[in-house]
C-alpha positions in Angstrom: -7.1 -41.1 -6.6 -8.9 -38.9 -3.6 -9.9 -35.6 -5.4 -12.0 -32.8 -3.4 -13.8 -29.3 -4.3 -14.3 -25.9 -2.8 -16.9 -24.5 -5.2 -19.0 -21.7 -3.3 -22.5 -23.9 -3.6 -23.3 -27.1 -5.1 -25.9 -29.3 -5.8 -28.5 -30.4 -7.9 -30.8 -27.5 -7.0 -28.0 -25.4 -8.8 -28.9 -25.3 -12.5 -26.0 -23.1 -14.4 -22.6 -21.6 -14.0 -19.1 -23.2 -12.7 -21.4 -24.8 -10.3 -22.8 -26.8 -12.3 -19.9 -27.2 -14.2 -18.3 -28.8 -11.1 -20.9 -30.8 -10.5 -21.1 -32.8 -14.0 -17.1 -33.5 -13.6 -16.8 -34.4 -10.0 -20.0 -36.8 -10.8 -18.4 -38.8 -13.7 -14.8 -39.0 -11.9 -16.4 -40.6 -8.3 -18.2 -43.3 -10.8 -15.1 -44.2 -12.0 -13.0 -47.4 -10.3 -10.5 -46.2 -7.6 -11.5 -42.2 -7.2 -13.1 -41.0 -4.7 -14.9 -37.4 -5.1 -15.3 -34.9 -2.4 -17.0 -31.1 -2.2 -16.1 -29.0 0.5 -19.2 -26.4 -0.5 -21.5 -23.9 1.8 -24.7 -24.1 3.0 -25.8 -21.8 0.0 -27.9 -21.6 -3.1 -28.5 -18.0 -4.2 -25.6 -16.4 -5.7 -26.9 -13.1 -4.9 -27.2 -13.4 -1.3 -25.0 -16.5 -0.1 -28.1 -16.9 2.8 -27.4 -20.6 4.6 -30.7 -22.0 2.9 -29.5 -25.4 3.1 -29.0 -27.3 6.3 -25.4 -28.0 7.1 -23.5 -31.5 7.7 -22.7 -34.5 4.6 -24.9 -35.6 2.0 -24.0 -38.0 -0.6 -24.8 -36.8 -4.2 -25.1 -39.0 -6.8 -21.8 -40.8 -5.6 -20.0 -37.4 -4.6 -19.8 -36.9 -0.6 -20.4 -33.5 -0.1 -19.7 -31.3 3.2 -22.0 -28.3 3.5 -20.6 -26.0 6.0 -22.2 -22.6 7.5 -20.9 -19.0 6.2 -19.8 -16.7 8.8 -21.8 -14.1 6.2 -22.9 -14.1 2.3 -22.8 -11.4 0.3 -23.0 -7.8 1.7 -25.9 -5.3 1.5 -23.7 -2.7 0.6 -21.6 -4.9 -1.7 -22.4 -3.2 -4.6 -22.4 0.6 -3.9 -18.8 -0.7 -2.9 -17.6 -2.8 -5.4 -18.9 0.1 -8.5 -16.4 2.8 -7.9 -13.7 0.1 -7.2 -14.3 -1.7 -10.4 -14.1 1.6 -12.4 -10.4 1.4 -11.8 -9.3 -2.2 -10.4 -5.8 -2.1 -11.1 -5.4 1.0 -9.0 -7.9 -0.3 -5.7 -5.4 0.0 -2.7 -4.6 -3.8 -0.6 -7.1 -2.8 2.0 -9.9 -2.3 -0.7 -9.5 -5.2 -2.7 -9.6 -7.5 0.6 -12.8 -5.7 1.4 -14.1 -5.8 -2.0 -13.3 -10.2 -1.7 -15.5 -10.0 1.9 -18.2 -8.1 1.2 -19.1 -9.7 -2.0 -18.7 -13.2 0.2 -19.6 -15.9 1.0 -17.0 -16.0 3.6 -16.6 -19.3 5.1 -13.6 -20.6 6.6 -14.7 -24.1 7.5 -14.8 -24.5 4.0 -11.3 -24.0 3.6 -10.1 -25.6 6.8 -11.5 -28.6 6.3 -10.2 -29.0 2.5 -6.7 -28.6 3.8 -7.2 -30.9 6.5 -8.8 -33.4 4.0 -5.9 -36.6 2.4 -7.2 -35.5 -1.3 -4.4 -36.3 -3.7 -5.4 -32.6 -5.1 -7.9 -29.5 -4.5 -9.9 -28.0 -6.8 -11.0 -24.9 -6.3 -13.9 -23.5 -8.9 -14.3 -20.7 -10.2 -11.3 -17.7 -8.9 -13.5 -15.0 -8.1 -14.4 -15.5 -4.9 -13.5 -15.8 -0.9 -13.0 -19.7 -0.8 -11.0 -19.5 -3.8 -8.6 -16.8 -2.8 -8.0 -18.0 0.8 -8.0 -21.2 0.1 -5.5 -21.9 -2.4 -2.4 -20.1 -0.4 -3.6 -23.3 2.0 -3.0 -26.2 -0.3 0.7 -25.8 -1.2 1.7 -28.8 -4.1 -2.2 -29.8 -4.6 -4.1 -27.0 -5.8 -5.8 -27.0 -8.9 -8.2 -24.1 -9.8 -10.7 -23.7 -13.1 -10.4 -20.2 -13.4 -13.7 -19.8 -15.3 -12.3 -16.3 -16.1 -14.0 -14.0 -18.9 -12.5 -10.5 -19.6 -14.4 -8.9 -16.5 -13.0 -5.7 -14.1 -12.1 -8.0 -11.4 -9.9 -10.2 -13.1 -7.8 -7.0 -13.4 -7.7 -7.0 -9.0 -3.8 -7.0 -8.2 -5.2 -9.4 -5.4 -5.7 -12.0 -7.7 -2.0 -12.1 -9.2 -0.6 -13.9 -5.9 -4.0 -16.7 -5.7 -3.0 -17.8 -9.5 0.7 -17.5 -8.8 0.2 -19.8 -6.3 -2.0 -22.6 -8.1 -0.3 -25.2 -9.0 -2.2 -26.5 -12.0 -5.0 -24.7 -14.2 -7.9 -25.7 -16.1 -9.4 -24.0 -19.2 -12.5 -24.0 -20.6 -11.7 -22.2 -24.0 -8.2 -21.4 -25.6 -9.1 -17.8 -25.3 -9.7 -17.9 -21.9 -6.2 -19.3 -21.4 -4.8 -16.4 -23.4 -6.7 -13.9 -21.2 -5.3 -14.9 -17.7 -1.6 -15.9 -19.4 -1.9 -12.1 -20.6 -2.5 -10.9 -17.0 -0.7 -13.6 -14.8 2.5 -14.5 -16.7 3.1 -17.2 -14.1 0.4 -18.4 -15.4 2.1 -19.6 -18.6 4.8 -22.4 -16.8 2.4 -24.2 -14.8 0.9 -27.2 -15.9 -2.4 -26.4 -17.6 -5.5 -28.7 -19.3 -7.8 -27.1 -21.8 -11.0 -29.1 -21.4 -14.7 -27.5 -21.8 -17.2 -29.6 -20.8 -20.0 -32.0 -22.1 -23.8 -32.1 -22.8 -26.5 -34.1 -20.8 -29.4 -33.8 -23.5 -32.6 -34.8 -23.0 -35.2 -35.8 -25.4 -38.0 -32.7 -23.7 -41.2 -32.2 -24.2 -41.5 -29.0 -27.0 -45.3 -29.5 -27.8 -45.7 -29.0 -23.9 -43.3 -26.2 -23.7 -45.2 -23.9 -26.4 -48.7 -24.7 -25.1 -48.0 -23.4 -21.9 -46.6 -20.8 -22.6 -48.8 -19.9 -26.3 -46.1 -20.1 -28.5 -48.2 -23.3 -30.9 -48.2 -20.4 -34.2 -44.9 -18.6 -33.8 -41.5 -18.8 -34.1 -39.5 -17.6 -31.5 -35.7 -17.1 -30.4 -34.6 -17.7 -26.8 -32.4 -17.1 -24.3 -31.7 -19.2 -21.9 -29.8 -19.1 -18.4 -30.4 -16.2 -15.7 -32.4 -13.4 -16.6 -29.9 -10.8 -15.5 -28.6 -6.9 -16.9 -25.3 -8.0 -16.6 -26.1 -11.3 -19.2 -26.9 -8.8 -22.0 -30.2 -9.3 -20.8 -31.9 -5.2 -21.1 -29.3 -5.3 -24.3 -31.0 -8.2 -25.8 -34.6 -6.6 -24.8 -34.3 -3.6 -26.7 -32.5 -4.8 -30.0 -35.4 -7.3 -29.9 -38.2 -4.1 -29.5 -36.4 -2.5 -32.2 -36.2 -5.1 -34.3 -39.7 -5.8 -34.2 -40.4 -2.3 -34.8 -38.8 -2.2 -38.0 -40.3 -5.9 -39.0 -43.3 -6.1 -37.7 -44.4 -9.9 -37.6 -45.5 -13.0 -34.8 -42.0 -13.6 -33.9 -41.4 -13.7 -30.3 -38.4 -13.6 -28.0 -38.2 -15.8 -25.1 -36.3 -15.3 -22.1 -35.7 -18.6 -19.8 -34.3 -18.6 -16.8 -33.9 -17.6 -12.8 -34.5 -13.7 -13.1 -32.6 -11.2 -11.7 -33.5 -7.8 -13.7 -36.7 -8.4 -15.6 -36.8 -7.2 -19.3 -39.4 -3.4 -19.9 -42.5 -5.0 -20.7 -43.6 -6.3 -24.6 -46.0 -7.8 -26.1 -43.7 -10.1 -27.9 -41.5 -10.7 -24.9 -42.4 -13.8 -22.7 -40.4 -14.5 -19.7 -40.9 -18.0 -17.9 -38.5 -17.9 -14.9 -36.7 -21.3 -14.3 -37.4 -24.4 -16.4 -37.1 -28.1 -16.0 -34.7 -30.1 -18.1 -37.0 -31.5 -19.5 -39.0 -27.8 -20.4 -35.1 -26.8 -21.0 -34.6 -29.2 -23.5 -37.8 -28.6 -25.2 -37.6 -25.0 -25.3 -34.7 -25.6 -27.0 -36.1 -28.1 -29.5 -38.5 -25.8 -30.9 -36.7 -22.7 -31.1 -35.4 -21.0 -34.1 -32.7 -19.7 -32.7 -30.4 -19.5 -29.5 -29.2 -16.2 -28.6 -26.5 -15.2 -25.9 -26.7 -12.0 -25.6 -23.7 -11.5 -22.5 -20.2 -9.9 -22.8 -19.2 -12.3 -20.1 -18.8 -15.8 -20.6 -15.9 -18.4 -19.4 -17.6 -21.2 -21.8 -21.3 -21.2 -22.5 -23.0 -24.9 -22.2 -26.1 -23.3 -23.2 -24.6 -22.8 -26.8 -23.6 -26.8 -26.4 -26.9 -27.5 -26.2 -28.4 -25.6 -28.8 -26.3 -27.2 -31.0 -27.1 -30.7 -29.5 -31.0 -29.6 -30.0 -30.2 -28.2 -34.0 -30.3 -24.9 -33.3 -28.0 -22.2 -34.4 -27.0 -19.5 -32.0 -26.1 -15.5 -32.4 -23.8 -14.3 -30.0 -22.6 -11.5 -28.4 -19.1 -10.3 -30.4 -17.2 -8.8 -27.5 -17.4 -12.3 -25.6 -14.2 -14.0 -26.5 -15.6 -17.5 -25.3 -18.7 -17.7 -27.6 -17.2 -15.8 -30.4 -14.3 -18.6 -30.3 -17.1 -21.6 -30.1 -19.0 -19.7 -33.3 -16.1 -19.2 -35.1 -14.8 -22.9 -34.4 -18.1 -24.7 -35.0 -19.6 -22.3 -38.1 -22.7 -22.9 -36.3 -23.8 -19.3 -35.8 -23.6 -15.6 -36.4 -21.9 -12.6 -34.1 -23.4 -9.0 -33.5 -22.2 -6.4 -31.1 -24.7 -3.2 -32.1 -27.8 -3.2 -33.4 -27.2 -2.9 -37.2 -25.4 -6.1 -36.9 -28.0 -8.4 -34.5 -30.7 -6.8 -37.5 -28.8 -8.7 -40.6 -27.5 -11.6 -38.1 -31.4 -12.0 -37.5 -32.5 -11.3 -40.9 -30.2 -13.4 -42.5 -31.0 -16.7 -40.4 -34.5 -16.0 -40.2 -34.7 -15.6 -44.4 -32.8 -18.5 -44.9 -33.9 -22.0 -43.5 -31.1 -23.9 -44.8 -28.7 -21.8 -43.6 -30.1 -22.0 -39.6 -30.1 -26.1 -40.9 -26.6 -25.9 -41.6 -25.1 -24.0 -38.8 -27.4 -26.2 -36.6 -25.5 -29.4 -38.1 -22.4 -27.6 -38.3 -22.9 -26.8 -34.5 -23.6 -30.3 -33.9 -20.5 -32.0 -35.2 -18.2 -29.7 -33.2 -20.1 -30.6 -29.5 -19.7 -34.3 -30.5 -16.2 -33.9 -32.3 -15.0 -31.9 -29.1 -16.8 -32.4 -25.8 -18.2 -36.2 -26.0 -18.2 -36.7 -22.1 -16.2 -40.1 -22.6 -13.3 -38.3 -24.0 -13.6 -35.3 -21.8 -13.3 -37.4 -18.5 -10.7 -39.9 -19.6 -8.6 -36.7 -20.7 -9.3 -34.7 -17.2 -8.6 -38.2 -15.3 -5.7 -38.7 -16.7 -4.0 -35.0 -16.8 -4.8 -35.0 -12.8 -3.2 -37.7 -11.9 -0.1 -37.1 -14.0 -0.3 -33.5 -11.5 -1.0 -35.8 -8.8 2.1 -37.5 -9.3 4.6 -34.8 -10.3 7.7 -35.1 -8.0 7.7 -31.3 -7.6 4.4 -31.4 -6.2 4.7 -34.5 -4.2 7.9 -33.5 -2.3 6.0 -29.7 -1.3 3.1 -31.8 0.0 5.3 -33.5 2.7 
C-alpha cells in the first residue's frame, strides 16, 4: 500500500494540531510491512506566517519520506483585516471573495499539489480542509482522495467554497462523532461517502515534574494548566480573566499556568506564569503534577492534550460550547464543563474541594484513552479501512 500526504507543514519541530496529528499516523503506517508513507508538505513551520524556514528538497523522517517544496507566498499581511468582515457573514462572501479569502490566508503552494497527483499513491490524504493545498488539491486526485476534515464549528466551515472540496473527497476521516455530525449537517454529500471515525493515540512519557516546578517556582502550590498555543482565539484572554476573578473572590497560592508557543500573551498576574514552548519531557511533567487540565477554546476538532491529561491522572474542565471536548468529557466522566464564569467558579471549586472526586475523573479519564485510542487498535483499524477504499471498484475504475 503506497499512501501520501499534503498537510501544510510537517515535522518533528511541529508540536500540536492536525500536524502533528498527521505525523503520529503516517509514522506508525510506513513501520508497518508492505506501506510505504509519503508527505508532500512546504517548506514551512509557523502557522502564522507560512515563511520558507526550512530548506526545500526530501528528507526521511522517522521512516516517512517527506518532500518539502517552496510556497509561492504564506500568509498575507493584510489577511486578517480581510478575512474579519468576511467571516461576519461567510455564507453570503461572493466566489471572488472566498477565493481571495483561501490565498491570502495561504500557504499557496502548487508544487505541493502537483507533485501529489503525479505521485503512484494508492490514496491522498489531505489534512486538515481549511486551507490552499487542501482545496486545490483534492479537485486533482479524482478516486484517491481522502481528507481528515479536522473541522470544529468555526465561520469558515460555513464558506460555500468548501461545499464542492468535500463533495469531491472521496473518503473522510473523523476525529469525534460530533465532528461528523457537524460537516454531515453542512455537506449532505458528506453523509454517502465512505467515512472512518478514528481519534488518535497518546505517546506518554514518564517527565520530569520535580524539574518542571523548580524552574518555574511552583515546589508549594497547586496549580491548573493549559497547555498548547497561547493564543486569544484558544480561550486563552477568556481563561485569564475567569482565573483573575476567581482568585479575587478566593484568594489562596493557587496558580494557573499557561504552556505553550504564544501568540497573544495573557494581562499580567501575579499568579499567572507563562513558559512558552516545553519539551516532552517538561510537557509530560507539567502535566504530572498539575491539579487540573483546562481547555479553555471554543474550537477544537479533537483535543490530544485532554488524552494526555488523562494518561497523566488528571481531570480536565472544558470549554462547554466546544462540541469535541464536551463529547470526550461527557464520554469518559473524567471532567467538568463551564461556559461563563459562574460555572468555571463551581467547576473549580468543586474539584479543587474534593480530592477524590479529581482522583476519580482522573481514573475515569484514564480508562476511556486506553479503552478507545490504544495506538495498536487505532492503526490496525485506519490500515485496514484505507485499503478497503483503496480497493473499492468505484474508486479504482475513476483512477484509470
Amino acid at each position: 500500500m503506497h499512501l501520501a500526504y499534503v498537510i501544510v507543514r510537517y515535522g518533528t519541530e511541529v508540536l500540536g494540531g492536525a500536524e502533528l496529528g498527521a505525523r503520529m499516523l503516517a509514522e506508525r503506517l510506513a513501520a508497518r510491512p508492505g506501506w510505504t508513507v509519503e508527505v508532500f508538505t512546504t517548506c514551512a513551520l509557523d502557522a502564522s506566517t507560512w515563511a520558507n524556514d526550512l530548506p526545500s528538497g526530501t528528507v526521511d523522517i522517522n521512516g516517512v519520506t517527506v518532500h518539502r517544496l517552496p510556497s509561492r507566498h504564506g500568509r498575507d499581511p493584510g489577511f486578517d483585516a480581510f478575512s474579519g468582515p468576511l467571516l461576519r457573514n461567510p455564507a453570503g462572501a461572493s466566489v471572488a471573495d472566498q477565493v481571495r479569502w483561501i490565498d491570502l490566508q495561504g500557504p499557496v503552494c502548487p508544487d505541493t499539489i502537483e507533485s501529489a497527483a503525479a505521485s503512484d499513491a494508492d490514496l491522498v490524504v489531505f489534512y486538515p480542509y481549511l486551507y490552499w493545498p487542501t482545496v486545490h488539491g483534492i479537485p486533482l486526485m479524482r478516486g484517491r482522495s481522502v481528507m481528515h476534515p479536522a473541522a470544529h464549528d468555526e465561520p469558515p466551515l460555513r464558506l460555500p467554497i468548501f461545499e464542492d472540496v468535500f463533495a469531491a473527497t472521496d473518503g473522510f476521516v473523523f476525529q469525534t462523532d460530533g465532528e461528523r455530525r457537524l460537516t454531515e449537517g453542512l455537506f449532505p454529500s458528506v453523509a454517502t461517502a465512505p467515512q472512518l471515525q478514528l481519534g488518535l493515540g497518546v505517546e506518554e512519557h514518564e517527565g520530569d515534574a520535580d524539574g518542571f516546578v523548580r524552574q518555574w517556582g511552583l515546589e508549594d502550590t497547586s496549580y491548573l494548566l493549559c497547555l498548547g498555543r497561547v493564543d486569544d482565539g484558544k480561550g486563552a484572554a477568556l481563561l485569564a480573566r475567569f482565573f483573575a476573578m476567581y482568585k479575587a473572590r478566593r484568594p489562596g497560592p493557587l496558580k494557573l499556568v499557561f504552556a505553550g508557543p504564544v501568540v497573544d500573551r495573557p494581562a499580567d498576574h501575579p499568579d499567572i506564569v507563562v513558559t512558552g514552548p516545553l519539551t516532552e519531557q517538561q510537557k509530560w511533567g507539567a502535566l504530572r503534577r498539575a491539579t487540573a487540565l483546562v481547555s479553555p477554546s471554543p474550537f477544537e476538532a479533537f483535543s490530544i492534550v485532554l488524552m494526555e491529561a488523562w494518561t497523566a491522572g488528571v481531570p480536565v474542565m472544558v470549554h462547554g460550547r466546544c462540541h469535541a471536548t464536551v463529547e470526550h468529557v461527557r464520554r469518559s466522566a473524567g471532567g467538568l464543563p463551564f461556559t461563563g464564569y459562574a460555572s468555571f467558579e463551581v467547576a473549580l471549586d468543586r474539584l479543587l474541594a474534593d480530592p477524590e472526586l479529581r482522583q476519580a475523573m482522573a481514573a475515569a479519564g484514564h480508562r476511556y484513552v486506553t479503552g478507545n485510542f490504544a495506538w495498536d487498535r487505532l492503526i490496525d483499524r485506519y490500515a485496514t479501512w484505507l485499503e478497503r477504499l483503496a480497493a473499492r471498484p468505484l474508486l479504482r475504475s475513476l483512477r484509470r
